[in-house]
VEXNU-635385 format. One record per residue (C-alpha): x, y, z; residue number from 0. Coordinates in Angstrom, 3 decimals. Each point is the difference from the previous one (the first is absolute). Layout:
N
       xx       yy       zz seq
        X        Y        Z NUM
...
//
This chain:
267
       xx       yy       zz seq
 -109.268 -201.425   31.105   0
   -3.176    2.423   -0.835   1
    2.018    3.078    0.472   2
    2.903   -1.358   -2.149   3
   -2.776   -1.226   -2.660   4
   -1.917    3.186    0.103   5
    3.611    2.077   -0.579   6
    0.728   -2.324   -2.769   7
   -2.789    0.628   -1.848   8
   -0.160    3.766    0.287   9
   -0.999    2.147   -3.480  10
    2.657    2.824   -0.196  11
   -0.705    3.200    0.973  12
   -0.657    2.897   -2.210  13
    3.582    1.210    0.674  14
    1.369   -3.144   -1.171  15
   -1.954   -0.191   -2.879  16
    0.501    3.404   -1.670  17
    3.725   -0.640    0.747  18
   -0.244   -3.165   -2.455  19
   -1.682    1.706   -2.098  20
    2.367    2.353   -0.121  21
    2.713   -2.151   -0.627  22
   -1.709   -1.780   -2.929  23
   -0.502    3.800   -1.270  24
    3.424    0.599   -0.332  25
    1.363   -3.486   -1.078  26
   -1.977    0.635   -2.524  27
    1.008    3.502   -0.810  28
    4.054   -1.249   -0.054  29
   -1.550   -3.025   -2.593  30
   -1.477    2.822   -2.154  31
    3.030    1.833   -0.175  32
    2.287   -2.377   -0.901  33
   -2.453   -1.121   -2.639  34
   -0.064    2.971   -1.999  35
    4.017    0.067    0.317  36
    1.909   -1.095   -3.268  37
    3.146   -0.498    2.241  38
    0.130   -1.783    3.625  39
   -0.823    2.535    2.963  40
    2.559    0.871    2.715  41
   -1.673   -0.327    3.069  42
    1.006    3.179    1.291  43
   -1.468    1.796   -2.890  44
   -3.395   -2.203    0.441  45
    0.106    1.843    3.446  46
   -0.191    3.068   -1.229  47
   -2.300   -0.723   -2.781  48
   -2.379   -1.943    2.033  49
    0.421    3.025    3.106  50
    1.150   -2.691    2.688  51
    2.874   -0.862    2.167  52
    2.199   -1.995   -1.090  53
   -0.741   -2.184    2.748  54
   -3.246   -0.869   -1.043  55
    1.075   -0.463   -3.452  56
    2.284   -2.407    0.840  57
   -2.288   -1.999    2.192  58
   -2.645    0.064   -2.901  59
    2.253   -0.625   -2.681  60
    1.667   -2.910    1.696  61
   -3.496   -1.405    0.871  62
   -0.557    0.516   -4.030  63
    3.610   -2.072   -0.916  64
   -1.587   -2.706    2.050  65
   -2.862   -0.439   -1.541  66
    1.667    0.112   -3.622  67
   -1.844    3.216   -0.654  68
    3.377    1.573   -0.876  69
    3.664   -0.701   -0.134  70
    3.087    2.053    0.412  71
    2.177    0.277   -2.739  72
    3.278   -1.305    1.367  73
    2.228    2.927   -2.143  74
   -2.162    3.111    0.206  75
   -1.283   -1.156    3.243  76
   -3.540    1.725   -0.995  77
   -3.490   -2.118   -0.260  78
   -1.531   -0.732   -2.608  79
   -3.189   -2.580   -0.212  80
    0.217   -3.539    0.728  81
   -1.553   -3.398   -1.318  82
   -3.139    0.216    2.377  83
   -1.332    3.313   -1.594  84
    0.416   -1.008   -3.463  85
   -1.730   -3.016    0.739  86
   -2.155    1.615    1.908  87
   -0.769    2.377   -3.160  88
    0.152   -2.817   -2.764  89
    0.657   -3.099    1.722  90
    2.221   -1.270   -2.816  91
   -1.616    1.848   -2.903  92
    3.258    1.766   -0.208  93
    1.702   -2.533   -1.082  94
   -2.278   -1.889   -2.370  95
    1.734    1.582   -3.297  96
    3.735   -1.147    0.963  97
   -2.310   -3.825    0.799  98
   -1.632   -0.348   -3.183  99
    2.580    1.168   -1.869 100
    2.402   -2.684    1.786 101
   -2.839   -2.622    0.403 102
    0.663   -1.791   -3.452 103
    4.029   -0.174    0.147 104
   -0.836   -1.473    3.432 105
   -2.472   -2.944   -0.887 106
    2.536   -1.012   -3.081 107
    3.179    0.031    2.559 108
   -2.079   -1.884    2.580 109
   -0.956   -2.593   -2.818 110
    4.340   -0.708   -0.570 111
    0.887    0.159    3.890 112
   -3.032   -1.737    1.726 113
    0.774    2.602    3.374 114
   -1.798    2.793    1.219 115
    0.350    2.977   -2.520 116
   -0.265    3.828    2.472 117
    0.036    3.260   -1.073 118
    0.776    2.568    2.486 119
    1.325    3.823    0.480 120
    2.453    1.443    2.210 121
   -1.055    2.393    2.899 122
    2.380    2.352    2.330 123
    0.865   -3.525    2.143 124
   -0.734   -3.301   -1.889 125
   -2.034   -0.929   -2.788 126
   -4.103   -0.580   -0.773 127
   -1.196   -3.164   -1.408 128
   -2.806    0.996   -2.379 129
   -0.508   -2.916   -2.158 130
    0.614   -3.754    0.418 131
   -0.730   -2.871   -2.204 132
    0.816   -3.515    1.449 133
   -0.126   -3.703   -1.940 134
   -3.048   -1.443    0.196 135
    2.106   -3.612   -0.565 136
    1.940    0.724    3.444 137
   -1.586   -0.949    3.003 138
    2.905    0.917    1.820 139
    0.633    3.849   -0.526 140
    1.324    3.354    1.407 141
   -2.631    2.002    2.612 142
   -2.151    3.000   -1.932 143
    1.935    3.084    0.514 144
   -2.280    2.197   -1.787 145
   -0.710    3.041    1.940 146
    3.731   -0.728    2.124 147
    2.297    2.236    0.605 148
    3.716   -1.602    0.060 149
    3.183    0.546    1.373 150
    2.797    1.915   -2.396 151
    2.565   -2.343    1.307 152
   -1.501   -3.212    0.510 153
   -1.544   -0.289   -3.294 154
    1.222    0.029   -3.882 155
   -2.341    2.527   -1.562 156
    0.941    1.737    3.333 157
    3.677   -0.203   -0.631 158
   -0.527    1.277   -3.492 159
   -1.747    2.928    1.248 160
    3.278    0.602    1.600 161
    2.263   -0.827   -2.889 162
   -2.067    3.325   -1.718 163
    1.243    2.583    2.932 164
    3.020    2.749    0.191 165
    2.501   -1.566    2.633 166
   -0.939    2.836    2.319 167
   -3.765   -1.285   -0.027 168
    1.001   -3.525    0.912 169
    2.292    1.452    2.699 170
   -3.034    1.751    1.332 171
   -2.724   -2.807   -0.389 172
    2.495   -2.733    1.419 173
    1.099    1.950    2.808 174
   -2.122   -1.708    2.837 175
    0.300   -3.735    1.121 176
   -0.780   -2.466   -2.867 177
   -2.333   -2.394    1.180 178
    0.552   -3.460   -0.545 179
   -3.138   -2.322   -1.182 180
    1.678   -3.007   -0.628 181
    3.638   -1.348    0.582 182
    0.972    1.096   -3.233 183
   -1.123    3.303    0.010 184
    2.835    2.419   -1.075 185
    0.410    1.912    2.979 186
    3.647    0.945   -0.408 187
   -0.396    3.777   -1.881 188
    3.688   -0.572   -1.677 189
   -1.403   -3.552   -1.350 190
   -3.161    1.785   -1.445 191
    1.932    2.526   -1.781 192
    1.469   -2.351   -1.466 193
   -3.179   -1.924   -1.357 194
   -1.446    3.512   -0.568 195
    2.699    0.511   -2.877 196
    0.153   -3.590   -1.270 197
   -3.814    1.100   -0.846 198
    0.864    2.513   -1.576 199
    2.342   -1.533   -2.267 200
   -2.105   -3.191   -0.358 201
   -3.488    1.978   -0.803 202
   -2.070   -2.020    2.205 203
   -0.102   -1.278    4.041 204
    0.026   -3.368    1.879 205
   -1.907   -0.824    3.436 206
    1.448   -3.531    1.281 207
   -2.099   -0.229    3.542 208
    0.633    3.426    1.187 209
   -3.544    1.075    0.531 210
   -1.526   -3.531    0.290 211
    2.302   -3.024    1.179 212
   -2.064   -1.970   -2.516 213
    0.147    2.736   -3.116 214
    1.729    0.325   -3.051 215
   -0.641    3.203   -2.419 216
    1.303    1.832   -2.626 217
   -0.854    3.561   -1.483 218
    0.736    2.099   -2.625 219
   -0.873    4.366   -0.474 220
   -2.769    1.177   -2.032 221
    0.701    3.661   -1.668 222
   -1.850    2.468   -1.621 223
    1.358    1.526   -2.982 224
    2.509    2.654    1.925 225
    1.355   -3.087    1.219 226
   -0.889    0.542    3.713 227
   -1.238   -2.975    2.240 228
   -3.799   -0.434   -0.018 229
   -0.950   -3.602    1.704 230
    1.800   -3.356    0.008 231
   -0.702   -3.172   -1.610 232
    0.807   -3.285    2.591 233
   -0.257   -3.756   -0.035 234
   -0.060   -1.574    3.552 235
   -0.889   -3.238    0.453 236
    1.366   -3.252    2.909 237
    3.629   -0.004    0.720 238
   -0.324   -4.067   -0.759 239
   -1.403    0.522   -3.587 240
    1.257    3.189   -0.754 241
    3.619   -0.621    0.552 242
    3.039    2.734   -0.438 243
    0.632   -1.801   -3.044 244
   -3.376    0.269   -1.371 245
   -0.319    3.713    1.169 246
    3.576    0.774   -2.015 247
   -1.482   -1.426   -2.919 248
   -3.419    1.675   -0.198 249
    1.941    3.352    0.307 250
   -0.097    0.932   -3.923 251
   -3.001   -1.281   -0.424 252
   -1.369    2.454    3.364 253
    2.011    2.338   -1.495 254
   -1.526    0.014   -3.742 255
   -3.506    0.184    1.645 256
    0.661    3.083    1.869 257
    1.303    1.817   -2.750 258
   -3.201   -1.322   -1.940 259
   -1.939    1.381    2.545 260
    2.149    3.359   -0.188 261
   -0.984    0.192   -3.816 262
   -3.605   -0.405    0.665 263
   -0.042    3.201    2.300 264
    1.184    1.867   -2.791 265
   -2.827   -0.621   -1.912 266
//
C-alpha cells in the first residue's frame, strides 16, 4: 500500500510539465487566432497558421469544443469562438443592450400572461437564455434557464431558429440523430419540416412537452431593422396552467411584444 500511495502522489517531472505547458501554449495560440478572424477558421489552415500538425490541432481544438471555448460552424466547418470565451471576456456584458432594451416590453407582457417571460439568442446549435422574468404570484413555475443553452429541436424559440434557415442549412444541422427529451419530442425529421414551415407561415413557434414533459412555451423573432433574426421573445410556463389553448391565444399578444421589442432596437 506505501509504494502504491507514494506513486499516487508523485509531482510530475520536469518533462511532463514543460509538455503541459506546452500544450496550454498552443491552445492558446489556436484561441488567438481564431479570435482575430472575422470568418470561422478551417482547421487545416489553423495548422498552418499556428505551425503544427494537424494532429495536434485537432486534439487541442477538440479539447477547446469541449470546454465551449469554440464551436464549429456546421456549414463552413471552420471555428469560430464559443459561449465560454465571451463569457469569459464579458460574462454577459455583451448582451446587456439587446436586455435593457427588451426588459420593459418584458415586465408589461409578464403583467397580461402571469408565466415566465425569456429572452434568448440563437447560437450555431440551440439557443441562449439571457433574460428571464417569472410571476412573483406563481408559486408553481418553470426552472431558471438563464445562462442555458437549449436544444434547436426540442424547444420553440429553438424551432424558430430553424424556421429562419435555407433548406440546405436545416439539411445540414438535422443530419445527426434527433434526440428525444420527452415522448413528444419531434424526432421524425419529415414531421419537423413540416412544423418548421407551419412557423413560418404562422410567425411564431409552439413547445407542447418536447423539452420538458411538464412545459408549455411559445416564442416569437426579434429583428433588427434589415429584418434579420436577433433574439427571441418566449412565454413558458406548467403544462397544467398553461394549456395549448392558452398558449394559442397568447400568440398575438407574444407576437405584438416582440415586434415592440424590435422597434425599441431601432432606437
Amino acid at each position: 500500500m506505501n509504494n502504491l500511495n507514494n506513486t499516487t502522489n508523485q509531482k510530475p517531472n520536469k518533462k511532463q510539465e514543460v509538455s503541459s505547458v506546452q500544450a496550454v501554449d498552443r491552445a492558446l495560440k489556436l484561441l488567438t487566432l481564431i479570435a482575430d478572424s472575422n470568418t470561422p477558421v478551417l482547421a487545416a489552415d489553423l495548422a498552418v497558421k499556428a505551425n503544427l500538425n494537424r494532429t495536434t490541432v485537432w486534439r487541442l481544438l477538440a479539447t477547446l469544443e469541449g470546454q465551449d471555448f469554440i464551436e464549429r460552424d456546421p456549414f463552413t466547418k471552420g471555428y469560430q469562438l464559443g459561449y465560454a470565451s465571451t463569457k469569459l471576456i464579458s460574462g454577459m456584458d455583451q448582451y446587456n443592450p439587446l436586455i435593457r432594451r427588451a426588459r420593459r416590453a418584458m415586465e408589461q407582457l409578464l403583467e397580461k400572461v402571469h408565466e415566465s417571460v425569456l429572452l434568448s439568442v440563437p447560437k450555431t446549435f440551440g439557443v441562449l437564455t439571457i433574460d428571464q422574468i417569472n410571476p412573483s404570484n406563481q408559486s408553481i413555475r418553470v426552472a431558471d434557464y438563464i445562462n442555458s443553452t437549449m436544444p434547436l429541436h426540442g424547444t420553440s424559440n429553438g424551432k424558430l431558429l430553424l424556421s429562419y434557415l435555407s433548406q440546405n442549412e436545416l439539411d445540414i444541422l438535422l443530419d445527426r440523430k434527433l434526440e428525444q427529451f420527452t415522448l413528444h419530442t419531434i424526432t421524425d425529421r419529415e414531421k419537423l419540416y413540416e412544423e418548421i414551415e407551419l412557423i413560418r407561415k404562422q410567425g411564431f413557434a409552439t413547445n407542447f412537452l418536447e423539452s420538458d414533459e411538464n412545459e408549455n412555451g411559445i416564442s416569437a423573432p426579434i429583428l433588427d431593422k434589415q429584418g434579420n433574426l436577433v433574439s427571441f421573445l418566449s412565454v413558458s410556463g406548467p403544462s397544467f396552467r398553461f394549456s395549448k389553448e392558452k398558449v394559442l391565444s397568447w400568440a398575438p399578444t407574444v407576437i405584438a411584444s416582440a415586434k415592440e421589442i424590435t422597434h425599441n432596437l431601432e432606437k
